[in-house]
N, C-alpha and C positions, 0 to 999 in steps of 0.2 A: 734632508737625510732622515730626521726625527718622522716628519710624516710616512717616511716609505718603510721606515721600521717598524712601526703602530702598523701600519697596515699592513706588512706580512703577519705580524704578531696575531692580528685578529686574525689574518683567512686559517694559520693553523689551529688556532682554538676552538673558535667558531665550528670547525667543521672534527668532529668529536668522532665517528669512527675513522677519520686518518689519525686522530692522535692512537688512537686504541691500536690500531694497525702499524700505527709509528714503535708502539711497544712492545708488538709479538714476538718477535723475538726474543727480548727478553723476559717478556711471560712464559714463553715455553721454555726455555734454558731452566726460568725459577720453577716453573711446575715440573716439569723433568727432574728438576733434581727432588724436590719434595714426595712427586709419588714413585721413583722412579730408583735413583741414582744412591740419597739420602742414605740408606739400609747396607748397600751393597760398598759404601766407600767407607760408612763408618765400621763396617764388618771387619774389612779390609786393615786397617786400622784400631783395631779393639783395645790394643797393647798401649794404647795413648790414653792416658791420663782425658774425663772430660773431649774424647773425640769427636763427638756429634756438634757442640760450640765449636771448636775448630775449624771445622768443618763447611761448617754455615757460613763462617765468615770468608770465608775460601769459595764456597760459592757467592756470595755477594760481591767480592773483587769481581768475578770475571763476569755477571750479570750486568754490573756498573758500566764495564769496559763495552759492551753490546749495548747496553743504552744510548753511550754515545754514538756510537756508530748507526744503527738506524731509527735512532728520532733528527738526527743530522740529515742524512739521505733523506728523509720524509719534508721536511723542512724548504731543501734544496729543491723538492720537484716544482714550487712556484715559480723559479726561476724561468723553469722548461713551460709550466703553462702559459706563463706572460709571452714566453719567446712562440708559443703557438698560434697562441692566440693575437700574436704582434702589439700585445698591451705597453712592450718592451721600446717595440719604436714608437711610440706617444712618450713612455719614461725617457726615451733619449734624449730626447728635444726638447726638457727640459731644462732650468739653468744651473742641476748638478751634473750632467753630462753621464759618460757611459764608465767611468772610473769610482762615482760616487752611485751609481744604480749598480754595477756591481758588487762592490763592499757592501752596498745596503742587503744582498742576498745573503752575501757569507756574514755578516755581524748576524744577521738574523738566526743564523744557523747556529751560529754558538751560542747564543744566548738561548736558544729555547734547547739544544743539547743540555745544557748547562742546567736549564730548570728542572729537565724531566728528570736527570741522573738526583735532584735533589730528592725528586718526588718519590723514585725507585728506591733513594737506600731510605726514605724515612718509612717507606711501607714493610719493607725486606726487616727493619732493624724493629718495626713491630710486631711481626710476623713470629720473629727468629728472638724476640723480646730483650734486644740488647741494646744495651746500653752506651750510645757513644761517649767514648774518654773526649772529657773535654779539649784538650790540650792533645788530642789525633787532629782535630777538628778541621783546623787551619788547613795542615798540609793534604785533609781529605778534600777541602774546597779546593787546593792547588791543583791535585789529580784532576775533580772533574771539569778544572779551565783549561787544563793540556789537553785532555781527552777530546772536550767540545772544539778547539781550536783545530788539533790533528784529524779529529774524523769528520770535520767539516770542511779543511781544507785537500783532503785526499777523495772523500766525496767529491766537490765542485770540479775536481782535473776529472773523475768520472766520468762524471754527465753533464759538461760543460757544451757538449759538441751536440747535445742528443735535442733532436727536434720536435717531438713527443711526447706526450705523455702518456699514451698507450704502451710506448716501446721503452720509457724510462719504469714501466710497473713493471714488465719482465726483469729488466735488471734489479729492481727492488724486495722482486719474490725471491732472489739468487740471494744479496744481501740479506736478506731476512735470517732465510734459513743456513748461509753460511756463517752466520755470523758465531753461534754457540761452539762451532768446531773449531773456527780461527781463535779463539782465547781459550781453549781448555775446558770448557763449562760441560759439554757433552759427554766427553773422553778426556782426559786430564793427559797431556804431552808427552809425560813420562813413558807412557804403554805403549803409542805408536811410533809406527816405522819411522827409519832413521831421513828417510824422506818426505813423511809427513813433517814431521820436526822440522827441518828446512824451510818446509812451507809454512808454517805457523809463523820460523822465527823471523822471518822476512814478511810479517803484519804487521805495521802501525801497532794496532790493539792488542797485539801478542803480549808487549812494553807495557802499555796502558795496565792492564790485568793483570801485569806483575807487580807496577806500581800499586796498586791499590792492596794485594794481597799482603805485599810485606808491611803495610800500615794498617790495615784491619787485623791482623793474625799475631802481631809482633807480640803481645801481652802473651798473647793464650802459648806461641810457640815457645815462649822463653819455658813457660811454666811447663808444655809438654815433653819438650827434649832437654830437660835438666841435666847435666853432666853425661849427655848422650849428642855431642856433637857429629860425630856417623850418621847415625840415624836423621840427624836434622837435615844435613845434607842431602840424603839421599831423599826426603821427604819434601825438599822443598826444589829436587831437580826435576821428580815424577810428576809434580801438581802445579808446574809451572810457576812457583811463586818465584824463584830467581830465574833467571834464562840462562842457559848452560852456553856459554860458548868458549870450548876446550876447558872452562872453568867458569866457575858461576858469577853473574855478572851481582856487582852490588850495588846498593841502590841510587847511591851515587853513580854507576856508568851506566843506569837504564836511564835516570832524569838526562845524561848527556844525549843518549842516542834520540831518547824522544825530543828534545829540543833543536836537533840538528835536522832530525827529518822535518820537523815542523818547517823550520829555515826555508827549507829546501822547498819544500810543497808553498810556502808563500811566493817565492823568488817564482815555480813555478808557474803560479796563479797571475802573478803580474806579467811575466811572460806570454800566457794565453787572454789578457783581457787587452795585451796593447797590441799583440798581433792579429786576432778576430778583430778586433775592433776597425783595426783600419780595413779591413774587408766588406764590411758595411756601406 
């Protein structure tokens, strides 16, 4: 298992414009908002105490939550080469079998999820020159192990089936570029249709980007909507930091819903590697 992990580890690093390509996404999301978005939300917003900080960190939630999501999918496409290339039936017949050659694809996927989201907020919190609270710390590592967990295991039911990798980079050019509108990063949830809403709030990542908002922003919000509970409301149903459903969810019943989907998408995952499998 150690050897198959090392050696996805290296073919992602080793090969240096998929990682680049594994973070477009999220580089556009953060360039968008810096030449782009930056001016017009903090305009929007002038009346807040310190809104541009806020702000920033509001866009770094939802950048983080896009990191997970496709440096995961980037990650996961080895899977699909081996299966192309039949590297995959040499892995089987091996003496970890086809239960320990798939886990070895998904560990792999969170783990390097996991590193790049480290790599994104320590650039973002240079960038943005802030300073993480030490004691945020923990639970901002907690976010990026659910995040790398869920968007690698919703990933893999993806492109579990896909026998290409020519036709698995169509779907990755989809994820790429949907990725910023599903978490709010482009367009903030507040502003769009009541069916767009719908469809955000039924994303994995939707959760994700909320979680992270309310632990990057929690300082700066107390101190912006001081004895202005209205306004906090309304400011954090617009920008996606809580998820509204009929009432805003707290961060407590987001950490639920994300740990159940996760459940689920595992029970999944075991479900698709003992059924293919015996089809082999």
């Amino acid at each position: 298992m150690l050897a198959l992990l090392k050696r996805n580890f290296i073919l992602y690093f080793r090969n240096r414009s998929g990682v680049f390509f594994s973070l477009l996404g999220a580089l556009i999301s953060f360039l968008l908002y810096i030449i782009f978005l930056q001016k017009n939300l903090t305009d929007s917003w002038s009346q807040l105490p310190n809104s541009t900080n806020l702000l920033n960190n509001w866009l770094m939630g939802g950048t983080l939550a896009v990191t997970g999501m496709t440096t995961s999918f980037t990650a996961l496409k080895q899977m699909v080469q081996d299966r192309e290339n039949q590297v995959d039936q040499d892995l089987f017949l091996t003496d970890l079998g086809n239960w320990a050659l798939q886990a070895s694809y998904l560990i792999s996927s969170i783990v390097i999820s996991f590193v790049m989201q480290v790599f994104m907020y320590a650039v973002m919190s240079f960038y943005f020159k802030e300073s993480p609270v030490i004691s945020y710390l923990p639970e901002i590592a907690l976010i990026m192990l659910l995040s790398s967990l869920l968007s690698s295991l919703v990933n893999v039911l993806l492109i579990y089936r896909f026998q290409s990798v020519d036709s698995l980079g169509k779907l990755a050019t989809i994820v790429g570029t949907a990725s910023g509108f599903l978490v709010g990063t482009y367009i903030p949830i507040g502003v769009l249709p009541d069916s767009a809403q719908l469809f955000m709030k039924c994303t994995p990542a939707t959760y994700i980007a909320s979680l992270y908002r309310q632990v990057l922003m929690k300082e700066r919000l107390e101190i912006a909507f001081s004895g202005n509970n209205s306004l906090l409301q309304e400011f954090q149903e617009k920008m996606g930091i809580q998820i509204n459903w009929q009432e805003l969810l707290t961060k407590e019943e987001t950490y639920f819903i994300v740990v159940i989907i996760s459940l689920v998408a595992i029970l999944l995952w075991m479900l698709f590697v003992k059924v293919f499998s015996k089809r082999k």
